[in-house]
C-alpha positions as CSV (number, residue, x, y, z in Angstrom):
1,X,2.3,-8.7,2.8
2,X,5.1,-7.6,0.4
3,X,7.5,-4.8,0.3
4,X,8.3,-3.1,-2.8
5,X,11.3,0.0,-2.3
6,X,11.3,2.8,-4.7
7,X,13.0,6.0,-5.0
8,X,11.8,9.1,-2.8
9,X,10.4,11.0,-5.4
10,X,8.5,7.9,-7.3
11,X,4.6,7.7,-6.6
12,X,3.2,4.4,-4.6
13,X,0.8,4.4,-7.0
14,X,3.4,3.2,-10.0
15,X,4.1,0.2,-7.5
16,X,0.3,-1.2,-7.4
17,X,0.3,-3.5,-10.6
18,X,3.7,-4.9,-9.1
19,X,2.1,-5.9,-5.8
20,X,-1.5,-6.6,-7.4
21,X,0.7,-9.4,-10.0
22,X,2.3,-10.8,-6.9
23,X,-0.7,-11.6,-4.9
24,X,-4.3,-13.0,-5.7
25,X,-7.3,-10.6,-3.7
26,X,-11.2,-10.0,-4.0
27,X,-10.5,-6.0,-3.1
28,X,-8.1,-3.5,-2.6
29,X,-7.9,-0.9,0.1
30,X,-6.2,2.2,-0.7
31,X,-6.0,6.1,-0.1
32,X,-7.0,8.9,-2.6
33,X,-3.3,8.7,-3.8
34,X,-4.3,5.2,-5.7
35,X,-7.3,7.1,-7.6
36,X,-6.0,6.5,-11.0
37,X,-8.5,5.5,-14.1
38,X,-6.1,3.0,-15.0
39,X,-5.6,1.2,-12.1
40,X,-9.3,1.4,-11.3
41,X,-9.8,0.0,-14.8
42,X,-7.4,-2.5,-14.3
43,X,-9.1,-3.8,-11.1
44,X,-12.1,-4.3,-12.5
45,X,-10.7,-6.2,-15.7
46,X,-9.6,-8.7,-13.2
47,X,-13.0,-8.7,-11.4
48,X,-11.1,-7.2,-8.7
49,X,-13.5,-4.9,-6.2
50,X,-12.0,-1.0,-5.7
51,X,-11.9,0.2,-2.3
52,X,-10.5,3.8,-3.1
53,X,-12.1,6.8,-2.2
54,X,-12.5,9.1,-5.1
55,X,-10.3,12.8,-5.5
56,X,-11.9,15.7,-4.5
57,X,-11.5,17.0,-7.9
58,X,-13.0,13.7,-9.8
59,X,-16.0,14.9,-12.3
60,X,-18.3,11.5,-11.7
61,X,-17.1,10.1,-8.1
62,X,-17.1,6.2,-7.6
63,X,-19.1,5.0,-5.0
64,X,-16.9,3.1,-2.1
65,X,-17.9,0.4,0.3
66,X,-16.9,2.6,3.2
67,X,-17.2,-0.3,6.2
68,X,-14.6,-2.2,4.4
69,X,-12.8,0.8,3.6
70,X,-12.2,1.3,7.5
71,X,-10.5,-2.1,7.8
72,X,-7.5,0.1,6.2
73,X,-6.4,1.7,9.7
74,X,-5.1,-1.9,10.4
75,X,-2.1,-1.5,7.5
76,X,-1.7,2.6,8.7
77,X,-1.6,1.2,12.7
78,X,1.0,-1.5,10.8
79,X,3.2,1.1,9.4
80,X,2.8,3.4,12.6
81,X,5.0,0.3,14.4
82,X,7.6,-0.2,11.7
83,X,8.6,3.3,12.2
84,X,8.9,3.0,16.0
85,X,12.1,1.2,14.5
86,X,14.7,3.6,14.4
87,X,16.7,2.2,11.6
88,X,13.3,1.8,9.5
89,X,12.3,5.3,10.1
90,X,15.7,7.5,10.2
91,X,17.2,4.6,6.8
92,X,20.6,4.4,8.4
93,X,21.1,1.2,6.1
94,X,22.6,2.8,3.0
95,X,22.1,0.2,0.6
96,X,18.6,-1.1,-0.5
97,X,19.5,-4.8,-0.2
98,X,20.5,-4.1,3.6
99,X,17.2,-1.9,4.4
100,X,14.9,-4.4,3.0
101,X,16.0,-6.9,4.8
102,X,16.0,-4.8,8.2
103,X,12.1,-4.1,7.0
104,X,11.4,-7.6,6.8
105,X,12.9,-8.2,10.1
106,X,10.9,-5.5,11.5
107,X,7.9,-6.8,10.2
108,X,8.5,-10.3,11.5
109,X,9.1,-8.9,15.1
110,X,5.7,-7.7,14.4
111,X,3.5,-10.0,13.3
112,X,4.7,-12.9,15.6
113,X,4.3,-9.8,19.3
């Protein structure tokens, strides 16, 4: 797993080529908010299988391996626990260098419960 911090107001979805250069993967799980053409595009350029459910407003809707697409509560259960970290969820670290290293912490305390 890798963390990647952006502003407030930036999409996740500008963030998903970063993570997707950092890490090799048959499929990726995502939300509607990663319905893009391009990314979709770019996934399957790279032989890359798209788990994302389509928009509600998409003309000619993918179709979406929905058993797989259930394994995605595991990563929403995962960020459900980082926020029962009250310096993850409230951001008292000011600085980004600070708060990402508190999120990695987190994480670790995590993974190894």
């Amino acid at each position: 797993m890798d963390f990647v911090l952006t502003g407030g107001q930036v999409a996740d979805v500008t963030q998903a080529e970063v993570l997707l250069n950092a890490h090799a993967t048959d499929a990726v799980i995502a939300d509607k908010g990663y319905d893009a053409d391009s990314l979709v595009a770019g996934l399957a350029a790279r032989g890359i299988e798209a788990v994302i459910p389509p928009r509600s407003n998409r003309r000619a809707p993918r179709v979406v391996d929905w058993h797989l697409y259930k394994e995605r509560h595991l990563i929403e259960c995962f960020f459900n626990k980082l926020k029962q970290y009250r310096r993850v969820f409230s951001r008292f670290e000011k600085t980004a260098r600070n708060f990402m290293g508190f999120l990695q912490f987190a994480a670790v305390l995590i993974w190894t419960r």
